[in-house]
ROSE-61318 format. One record per atom (N, C-alpha, C): x, y, z. Coordinates in steps of 0.02 Angstrom, whole numbers, plus 50000, padded with zeros to 5 digits. Layout:
# residues N
XYZ/...
This chain:
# residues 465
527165373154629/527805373054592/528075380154585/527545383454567/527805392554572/528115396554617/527615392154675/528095395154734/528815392454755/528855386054762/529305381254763/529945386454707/529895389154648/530245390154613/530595397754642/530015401054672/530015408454669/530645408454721/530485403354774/530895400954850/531425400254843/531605395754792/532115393154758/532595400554736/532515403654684/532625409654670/532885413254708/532405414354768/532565419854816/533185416854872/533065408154877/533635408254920/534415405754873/534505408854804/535045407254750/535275413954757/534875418554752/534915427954777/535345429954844/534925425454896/535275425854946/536105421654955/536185416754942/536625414554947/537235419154894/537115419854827/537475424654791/537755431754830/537145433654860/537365441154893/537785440154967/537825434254986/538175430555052/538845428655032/538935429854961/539565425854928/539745432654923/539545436754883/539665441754872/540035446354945/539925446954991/539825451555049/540475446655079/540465441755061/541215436355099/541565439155049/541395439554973/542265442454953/542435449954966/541975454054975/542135460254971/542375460455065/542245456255092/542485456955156/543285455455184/543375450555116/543795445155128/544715448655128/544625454555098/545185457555123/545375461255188/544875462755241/544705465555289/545335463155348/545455466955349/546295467155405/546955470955376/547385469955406/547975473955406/548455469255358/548665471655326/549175474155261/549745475455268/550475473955266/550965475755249/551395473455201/551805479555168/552055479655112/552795473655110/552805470955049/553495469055071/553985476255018/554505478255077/554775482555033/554175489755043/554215497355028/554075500955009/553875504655090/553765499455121/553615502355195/553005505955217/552505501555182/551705503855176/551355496755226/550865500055267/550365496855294/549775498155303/549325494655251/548585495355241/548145492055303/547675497755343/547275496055366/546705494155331/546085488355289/545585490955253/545155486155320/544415488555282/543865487855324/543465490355274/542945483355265/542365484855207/542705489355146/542285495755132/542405499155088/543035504355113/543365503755156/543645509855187/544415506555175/545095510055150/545555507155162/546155512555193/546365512655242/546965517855262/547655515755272/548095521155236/548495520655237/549225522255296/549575519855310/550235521655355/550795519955325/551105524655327/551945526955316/552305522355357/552705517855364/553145516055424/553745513955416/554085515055464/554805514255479/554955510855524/555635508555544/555795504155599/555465504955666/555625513355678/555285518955734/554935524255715/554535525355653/553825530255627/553295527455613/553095531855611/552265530155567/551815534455579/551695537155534/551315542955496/550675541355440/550095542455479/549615541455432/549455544355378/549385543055331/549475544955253/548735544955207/548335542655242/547655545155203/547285539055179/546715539555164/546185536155146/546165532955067/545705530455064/545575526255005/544725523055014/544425521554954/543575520254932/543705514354905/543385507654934/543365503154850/542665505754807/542885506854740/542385507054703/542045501454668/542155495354710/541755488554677/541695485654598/542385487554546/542595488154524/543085478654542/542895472454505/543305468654524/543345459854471/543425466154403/543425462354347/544335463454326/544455458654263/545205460254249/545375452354325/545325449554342/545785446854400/545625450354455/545325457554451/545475463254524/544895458954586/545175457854661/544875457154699/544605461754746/544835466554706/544565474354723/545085481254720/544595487054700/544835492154664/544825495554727/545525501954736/545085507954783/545375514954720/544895521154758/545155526054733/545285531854782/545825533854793/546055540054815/545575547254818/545585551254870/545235558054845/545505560454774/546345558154771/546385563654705/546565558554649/545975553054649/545795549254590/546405544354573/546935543554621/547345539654603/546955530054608/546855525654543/546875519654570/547465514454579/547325509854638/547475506054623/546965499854650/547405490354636/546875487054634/547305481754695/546885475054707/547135471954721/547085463554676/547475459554668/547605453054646/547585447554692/547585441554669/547795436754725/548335436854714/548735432654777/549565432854768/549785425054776/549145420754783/549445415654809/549005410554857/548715414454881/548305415354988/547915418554993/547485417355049/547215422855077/547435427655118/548205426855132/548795430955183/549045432055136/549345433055083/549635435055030/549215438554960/549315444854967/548975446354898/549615451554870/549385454054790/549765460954750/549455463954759/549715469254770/549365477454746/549835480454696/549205482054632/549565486554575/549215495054582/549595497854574/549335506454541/549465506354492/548815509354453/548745510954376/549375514154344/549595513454308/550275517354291/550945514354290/551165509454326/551685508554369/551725500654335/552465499954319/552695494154282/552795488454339/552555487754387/552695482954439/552075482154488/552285477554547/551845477854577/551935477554633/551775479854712/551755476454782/551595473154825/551895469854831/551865462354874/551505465854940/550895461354967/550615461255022/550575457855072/550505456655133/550555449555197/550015454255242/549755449555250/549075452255305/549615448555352/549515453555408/549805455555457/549185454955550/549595452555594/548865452555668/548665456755667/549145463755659/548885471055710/549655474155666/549215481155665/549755488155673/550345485655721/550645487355670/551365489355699/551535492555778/551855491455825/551775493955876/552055503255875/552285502155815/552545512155819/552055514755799/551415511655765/550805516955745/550225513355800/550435513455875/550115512555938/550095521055940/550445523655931/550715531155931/550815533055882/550555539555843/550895539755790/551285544555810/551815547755747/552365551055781/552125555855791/552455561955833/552425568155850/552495572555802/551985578555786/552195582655767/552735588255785/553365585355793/553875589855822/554475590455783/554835595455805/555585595655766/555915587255771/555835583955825/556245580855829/555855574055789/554975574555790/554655568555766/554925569355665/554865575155644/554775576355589/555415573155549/556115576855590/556755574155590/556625565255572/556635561055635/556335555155637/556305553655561/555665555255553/555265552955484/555695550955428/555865556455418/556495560155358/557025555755360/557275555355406/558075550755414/558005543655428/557455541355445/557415533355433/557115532955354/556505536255354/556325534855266/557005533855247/557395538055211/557845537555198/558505532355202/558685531655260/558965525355304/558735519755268/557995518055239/557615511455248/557555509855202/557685516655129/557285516055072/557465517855013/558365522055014/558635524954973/558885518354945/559315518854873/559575513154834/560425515754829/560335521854827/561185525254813/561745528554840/561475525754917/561975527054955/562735525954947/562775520954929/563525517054920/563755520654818/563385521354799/563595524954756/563845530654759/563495534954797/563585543554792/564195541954862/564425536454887/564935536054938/564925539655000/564455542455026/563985545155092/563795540855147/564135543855177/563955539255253/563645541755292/562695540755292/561965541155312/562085542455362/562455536355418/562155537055469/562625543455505/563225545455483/563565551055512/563215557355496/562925557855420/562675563755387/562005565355447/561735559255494/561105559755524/561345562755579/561855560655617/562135561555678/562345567655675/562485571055630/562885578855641/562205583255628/561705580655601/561205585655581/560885583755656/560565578755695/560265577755724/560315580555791/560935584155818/561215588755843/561125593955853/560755597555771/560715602655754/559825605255795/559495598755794/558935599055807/558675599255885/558065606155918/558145604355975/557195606555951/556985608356011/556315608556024/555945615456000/556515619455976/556505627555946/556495628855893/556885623655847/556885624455789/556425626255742/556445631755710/555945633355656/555805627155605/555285628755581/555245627855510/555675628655461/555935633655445/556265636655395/556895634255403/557205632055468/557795629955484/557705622555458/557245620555473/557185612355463/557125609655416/556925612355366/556845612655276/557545614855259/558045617655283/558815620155259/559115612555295/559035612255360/559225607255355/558985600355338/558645599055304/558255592355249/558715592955182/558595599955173/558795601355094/559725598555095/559825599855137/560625600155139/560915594455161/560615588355176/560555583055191/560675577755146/560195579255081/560145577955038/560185577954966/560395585254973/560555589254896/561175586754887/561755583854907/562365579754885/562285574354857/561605569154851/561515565154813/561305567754735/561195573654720/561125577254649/560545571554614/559865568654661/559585563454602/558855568954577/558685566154523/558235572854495/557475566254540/557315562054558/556845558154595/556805561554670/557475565854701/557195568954764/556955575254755/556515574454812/555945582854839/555825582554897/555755590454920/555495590954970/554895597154961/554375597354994/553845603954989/553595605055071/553505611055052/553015612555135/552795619755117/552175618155102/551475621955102/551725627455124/551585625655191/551585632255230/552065636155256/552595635755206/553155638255211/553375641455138/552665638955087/552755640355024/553395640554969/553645634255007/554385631354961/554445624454945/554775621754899/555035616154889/555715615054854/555905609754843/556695611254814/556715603854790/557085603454736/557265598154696/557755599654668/558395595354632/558815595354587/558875593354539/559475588754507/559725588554450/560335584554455/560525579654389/561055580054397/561765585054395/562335584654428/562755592454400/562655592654321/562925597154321/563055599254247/562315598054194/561905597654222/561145596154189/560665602754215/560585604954248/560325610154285/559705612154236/560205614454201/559705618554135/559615617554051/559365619854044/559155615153950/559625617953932/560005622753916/560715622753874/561095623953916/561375623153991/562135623353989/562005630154032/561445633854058/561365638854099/560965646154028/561195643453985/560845649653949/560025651453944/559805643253968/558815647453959/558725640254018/558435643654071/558265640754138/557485640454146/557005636754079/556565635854099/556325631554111/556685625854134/556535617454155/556295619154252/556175614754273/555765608554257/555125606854203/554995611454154/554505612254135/554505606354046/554085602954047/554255598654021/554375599253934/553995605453924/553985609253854/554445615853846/554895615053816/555135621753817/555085625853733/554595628753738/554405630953649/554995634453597/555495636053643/556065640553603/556655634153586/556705627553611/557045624053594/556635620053547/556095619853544/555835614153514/555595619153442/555635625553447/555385629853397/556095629753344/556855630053379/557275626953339/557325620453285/557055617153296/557005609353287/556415611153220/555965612753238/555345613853184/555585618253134/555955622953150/555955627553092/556425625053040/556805622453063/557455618353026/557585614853004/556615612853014/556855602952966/555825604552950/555635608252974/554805604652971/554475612252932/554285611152856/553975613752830/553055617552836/552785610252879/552125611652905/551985609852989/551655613553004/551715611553073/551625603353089/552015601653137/551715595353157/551085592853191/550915585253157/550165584853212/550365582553283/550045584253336/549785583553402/549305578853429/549305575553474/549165569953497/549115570353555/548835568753580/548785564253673/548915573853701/548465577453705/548745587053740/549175588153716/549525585653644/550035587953643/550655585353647/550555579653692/551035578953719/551545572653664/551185570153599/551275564853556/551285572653502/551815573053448/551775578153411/552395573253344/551895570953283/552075565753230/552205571653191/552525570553118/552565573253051/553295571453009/553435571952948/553605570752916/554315574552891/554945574552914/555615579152904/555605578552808/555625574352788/555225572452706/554915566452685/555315563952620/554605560752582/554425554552651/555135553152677/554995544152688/555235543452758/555635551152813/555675548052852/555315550952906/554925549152948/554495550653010/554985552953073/554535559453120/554885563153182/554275562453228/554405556853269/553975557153323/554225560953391/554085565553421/554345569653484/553755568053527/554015563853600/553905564853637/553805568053709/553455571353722/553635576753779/553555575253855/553135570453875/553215565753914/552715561053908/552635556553962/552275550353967/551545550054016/551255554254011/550725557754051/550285560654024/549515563354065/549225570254040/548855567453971/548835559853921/548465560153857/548005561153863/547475562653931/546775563153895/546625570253948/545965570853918/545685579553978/545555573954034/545035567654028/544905562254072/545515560454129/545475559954170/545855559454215/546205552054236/546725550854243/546795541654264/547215539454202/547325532754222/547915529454179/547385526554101/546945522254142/546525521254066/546335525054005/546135531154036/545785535853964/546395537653938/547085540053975/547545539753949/547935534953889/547895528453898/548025524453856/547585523453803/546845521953816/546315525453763/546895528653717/546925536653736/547045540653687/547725540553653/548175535253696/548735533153668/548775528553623/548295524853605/548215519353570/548045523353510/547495528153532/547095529453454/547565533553405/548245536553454/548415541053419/548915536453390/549315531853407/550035526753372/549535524153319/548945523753328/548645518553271/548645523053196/548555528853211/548435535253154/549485535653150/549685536253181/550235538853180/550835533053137/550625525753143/551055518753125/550425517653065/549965520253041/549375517752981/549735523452914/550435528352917/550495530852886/550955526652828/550785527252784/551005522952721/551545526252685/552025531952691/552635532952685/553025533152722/552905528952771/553565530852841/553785522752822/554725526352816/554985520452799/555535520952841/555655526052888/555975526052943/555925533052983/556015530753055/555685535553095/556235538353160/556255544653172/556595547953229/556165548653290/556375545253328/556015546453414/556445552153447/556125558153479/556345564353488/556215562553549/556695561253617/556395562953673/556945565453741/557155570253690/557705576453723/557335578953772/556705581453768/556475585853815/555885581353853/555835574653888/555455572653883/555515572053979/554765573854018/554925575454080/554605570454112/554555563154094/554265556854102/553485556354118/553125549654185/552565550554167/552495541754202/552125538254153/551895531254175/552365526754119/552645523554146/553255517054117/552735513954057/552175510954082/551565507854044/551685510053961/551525516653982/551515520853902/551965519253882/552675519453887/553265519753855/553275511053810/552975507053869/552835497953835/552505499253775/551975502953769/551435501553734/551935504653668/552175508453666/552445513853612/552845508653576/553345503053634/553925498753595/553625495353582/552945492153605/552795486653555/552445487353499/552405494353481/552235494853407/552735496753376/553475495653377/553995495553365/554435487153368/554305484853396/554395476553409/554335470253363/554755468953338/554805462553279/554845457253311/554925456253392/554925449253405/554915452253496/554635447053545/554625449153598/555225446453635/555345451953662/556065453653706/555965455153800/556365455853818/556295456953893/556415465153905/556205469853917/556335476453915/556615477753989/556505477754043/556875476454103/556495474354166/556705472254221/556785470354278/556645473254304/556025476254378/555825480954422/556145477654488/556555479954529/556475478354589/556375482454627/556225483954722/556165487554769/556725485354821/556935488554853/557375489154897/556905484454948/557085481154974/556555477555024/556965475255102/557315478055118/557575477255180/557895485055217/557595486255305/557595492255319/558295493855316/558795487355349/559605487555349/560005484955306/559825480955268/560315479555200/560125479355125/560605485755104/560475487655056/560625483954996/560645478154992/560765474054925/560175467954928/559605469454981/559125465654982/558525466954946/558195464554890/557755468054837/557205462254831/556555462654809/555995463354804/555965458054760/555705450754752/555595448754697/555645450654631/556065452354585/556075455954538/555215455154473/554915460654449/554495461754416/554775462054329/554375456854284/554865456954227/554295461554175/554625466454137/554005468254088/554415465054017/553895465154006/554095459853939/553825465253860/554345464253831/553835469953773/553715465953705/553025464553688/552955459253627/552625465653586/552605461753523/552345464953461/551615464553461/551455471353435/550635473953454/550305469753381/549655467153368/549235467453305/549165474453293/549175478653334/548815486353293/549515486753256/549155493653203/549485498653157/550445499553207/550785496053168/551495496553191/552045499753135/552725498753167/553135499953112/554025499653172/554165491453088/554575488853105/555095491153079/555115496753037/555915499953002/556425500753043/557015505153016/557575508053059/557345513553094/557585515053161/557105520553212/557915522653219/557945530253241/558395534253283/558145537753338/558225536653423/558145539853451/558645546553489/558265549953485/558535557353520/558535559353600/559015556653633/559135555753699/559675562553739/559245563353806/559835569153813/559795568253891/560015574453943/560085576354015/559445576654043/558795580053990/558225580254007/557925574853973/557995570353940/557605563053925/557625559954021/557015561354067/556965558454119/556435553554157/556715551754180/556275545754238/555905541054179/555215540054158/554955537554112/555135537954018/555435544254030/555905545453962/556255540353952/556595539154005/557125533554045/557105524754027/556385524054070/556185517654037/555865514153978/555875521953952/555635520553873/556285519353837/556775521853827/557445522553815/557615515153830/557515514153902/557835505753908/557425500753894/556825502353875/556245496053840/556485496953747/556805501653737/556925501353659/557745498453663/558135496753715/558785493153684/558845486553677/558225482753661/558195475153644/557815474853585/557655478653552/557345479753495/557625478653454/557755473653390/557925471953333/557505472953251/557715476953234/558355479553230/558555487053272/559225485753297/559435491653348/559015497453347/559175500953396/558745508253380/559545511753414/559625515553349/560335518353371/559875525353396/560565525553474/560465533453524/560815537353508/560545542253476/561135550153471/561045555253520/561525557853563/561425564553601/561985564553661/561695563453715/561875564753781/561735560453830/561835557653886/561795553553931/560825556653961/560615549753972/559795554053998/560095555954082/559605558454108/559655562254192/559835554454218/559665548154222/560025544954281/559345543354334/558705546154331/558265540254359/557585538454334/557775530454364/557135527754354/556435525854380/556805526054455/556095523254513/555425526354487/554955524354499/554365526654549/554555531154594/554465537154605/554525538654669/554245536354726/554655538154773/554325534754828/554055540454895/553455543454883/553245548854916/552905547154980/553455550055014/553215550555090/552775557055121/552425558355180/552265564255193/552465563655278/552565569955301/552785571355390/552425573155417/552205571355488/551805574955538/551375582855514/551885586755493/551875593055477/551425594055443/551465590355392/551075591955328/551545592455251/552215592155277/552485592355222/552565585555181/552895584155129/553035580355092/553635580455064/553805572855042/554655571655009/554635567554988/554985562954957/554975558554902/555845555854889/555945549554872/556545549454868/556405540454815/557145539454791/557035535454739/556945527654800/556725521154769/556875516454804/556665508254775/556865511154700/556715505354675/557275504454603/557365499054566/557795497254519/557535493754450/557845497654409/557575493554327/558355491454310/558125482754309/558915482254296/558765477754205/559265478754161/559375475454096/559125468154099/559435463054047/559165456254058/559895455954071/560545458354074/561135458054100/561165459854179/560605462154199/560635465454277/561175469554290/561255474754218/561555483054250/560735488054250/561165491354308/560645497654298/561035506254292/560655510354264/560735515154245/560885521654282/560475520154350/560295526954400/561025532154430/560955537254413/561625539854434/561795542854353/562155538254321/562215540154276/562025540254192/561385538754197/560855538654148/561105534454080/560785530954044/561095528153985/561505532053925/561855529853909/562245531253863/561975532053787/562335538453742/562065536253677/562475531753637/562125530153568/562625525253527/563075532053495/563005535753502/563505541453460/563255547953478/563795551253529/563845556153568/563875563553536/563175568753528/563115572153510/563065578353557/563115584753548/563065588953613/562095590353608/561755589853677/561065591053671/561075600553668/560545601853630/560415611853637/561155613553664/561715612453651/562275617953673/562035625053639/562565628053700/562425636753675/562665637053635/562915637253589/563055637853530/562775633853464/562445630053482/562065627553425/561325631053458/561155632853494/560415635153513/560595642553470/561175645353503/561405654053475/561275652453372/561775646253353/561615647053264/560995643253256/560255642253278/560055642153279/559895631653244/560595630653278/560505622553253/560345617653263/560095612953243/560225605053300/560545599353249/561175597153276/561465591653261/561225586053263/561085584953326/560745578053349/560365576153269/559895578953285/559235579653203/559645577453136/560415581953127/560785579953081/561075574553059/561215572253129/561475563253115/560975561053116/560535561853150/559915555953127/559705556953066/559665560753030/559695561352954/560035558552911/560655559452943/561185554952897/561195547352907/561065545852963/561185539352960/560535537052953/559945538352950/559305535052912/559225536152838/559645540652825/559715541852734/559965536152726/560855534752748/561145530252741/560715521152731/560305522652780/559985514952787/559555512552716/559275518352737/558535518252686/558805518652621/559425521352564/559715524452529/559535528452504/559365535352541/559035542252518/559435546352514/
């Protein structure tokens, strides 16, 4: 009987580890994205990535599963530089999601026979392959063409001209930059290493934190504007949270100043989880305070981060669950009004340490990208959360980061957060409920901030202080 049992055992072992080795196998083949223009080679533990276009494809790098495949996950990978993401079922065994940690949506997958016939070849490292890359990405994947009123395919044709088999480097980055710098979206970049440059913009008239007088943005902290703000209303220093980057305290007896600086970076730990960890622990200390009877959200200077965070923040703000917005992707190479199953985030009310009072948020040129969707996950919130300031920068995507033959890299927007009305924002960033000037030179010069002032007044008003 002992043995009989031991047999038994060993062939329940075997069959388990036979089950086992079929699911970890079971994603094994080729991958393509719907929308985003990604095609996953995986194999066992190994998963690679390709860039592709109608006529590119550019291999883009590796991926580990780390066997990691609890939560729903039918398996985890991780990036050299620790980026995860996972995979879901979708439906099929030809259909699955892929989520990245961070990211309010998800991508649709279709196992596919074989590679694409343009990554039979991948492209050339040449002036003319690199070109290629650049101007179909683009072509395949932008959302605002018809907005910014640019006509792609002429802007391609006159540059494409420009390009012969001689062309530098340095020429070819002027002409990228110039290609593209008329769309003014703060979501495009370009870099190249070895040329030790990159270039990004802005919207006009946003450039700089006041108006051209102190040009230290992109940087997401600027201590001489935010040192205004403290001295003028905040008696003790404020507390700090998440690096810093969560900074609570008290303007007086009853009303609370939460400043956000972006949506990123909460823990030394690396990744989206320890991050939220430390986002949780800190709203729980920060909403457990027993004189906050109304609160200012500061996120003038806020240089975004992961959408996720911004959910978690409204639903400890949330009296009833609401729809915060709509994710879509551009999902067709030639028509641009063709989009992605739309992704809904939904924002409900947390059990932890919350607070349902009157809120004022502080919105400006630099409230961006994730600033952004925090901003539009708080306008279904009841009761209102009135906006004082300035229009935010105008995007929301994910970026969508490509890399070239070369070695360089670029990025461009290619996805949509639309309302439960289906407007969206991009271009020209949301609006406040009452239009204040953000850091003008002249309130930075008398050393003032308005914004701060009406939100004072009108949370006195509420509260009757």
């Amino acid at each position: 009987m002992q043995g009989i049992l031991i047999r038994s055992f060993v062939l329940l072992i075997g069959v388990a580890l036979a089950t086992a080795s079929v699911r970890a196998q079971s994603l094994d083949g080729i991958w393509r994205s719907e929308g985003y223009g990604l095609v996953y080679q995986i194999k066992g533990p190994n998963l690679k990535t390709f860039e592709v276009t109608t006529t590119t494809c550019v291999n883009d790098g590796t991926a580990l599963r780390d066997g990691t495949v609890s939560d729903g996950r039918e398996a985890t990978f991780k990036t050299a530089d620790s980026d995860v993401f996972f995979v879901r079922s979708g439906g099929s065994a030809d259909h699955k999601v892929m989520h990245t940690e961070g990211s309010a949506s998800d991508v649709r997958i279709d196992r596919i026979a074989q590679l694409p016939a343009v990554c039979e070849h991948p492209t050339p490292n040449t002036p003319a392959g690199n070109f290629e890359v650049f101007v179909r990405t683009w072509s395949e994947n932008y959302i605002l063409f018809d907005q910014a009123a640019i006509d792609w395919n002429a802007v391609v044709e006159t540059n494409r001209r420009k390009i012969t088999a001689d062309t530098s480097s340095a020429a070819l980055f002027d002409i990228f930059q110039g290609m593209v710098e008329p769309f003014h979206n703060r979501h495009v970049f370009i870099e190249a290493p070895d040329l030790k440059r990159d270039w990004a913009t802005y919207r006009p008239g946003t450039e700089h934190a006041i108006k051209g007088d102190i040009q230290a943005f992109p940087k997401n902290e600027n201590p001489f504007l935010i040192e205004i703000t403290d001295q003028a209303y905040f008696k003790t220093p404020l507390l700090k949270f998440c690096n810093g980057n969560l900074q609570y305290g008290h303007v007086d007896g009853n009303i609370g100043y939460l400043r956000i600086l972006r949506f990123s970076h909460y823990a030394e730990q690396r990744g989206f989880a320890a991050g939220l960890v430390a986002l949780q622990s800190a709203l729980d200390q920060i909403f457990s305070d027993a004189k906050l009877k109304a609160l200012i959200i500061d996120v003038r200077l806020n240089s975004g981060g992961d959408d996720p965070y911004g959910l978690e923040i409204a639903s400890r703000l949330a009296t009833k669950e609401y729809l915060a917005y709509t994710k879509q992707a551009r999902a067709d190479a030639e028509d641009r009004n063709k989009w992605t199953p739309g992704d809904k985030s939904i924002v409900r009310p947390s059990s932890r340490p919350s607070f349902h009072g009157p809120v004022v948020e502080l919105i400006g040129p630099h409230t961006i990208s994730a600033g952004e969707t925090f901003t539009q996950a708080l306008m279904g919130r009841t009761p209102h959360v009135v906006r004082i300031g300035e229009n935010t920068q105008g995007v929301f995507s994910d970026v969508l980061g490509r890399s070239l033959p070369n070695g360089w890299s670029f990025g461009l927007p290619n996805e949509v957060f639309r309302t439960p009305e289906g407007k969206i924002f991009d271009g020209t960033g949301i609006p406040p409920d009452i239009e204040v000037p953000v850091f003008a030179s002249s309130d930075v010069a008398t050393r003032r901030d308005p914004a701060m002032s009406k939100a004072l007044e009108i949370l006195r008003q509420q509260t009757g202080q």
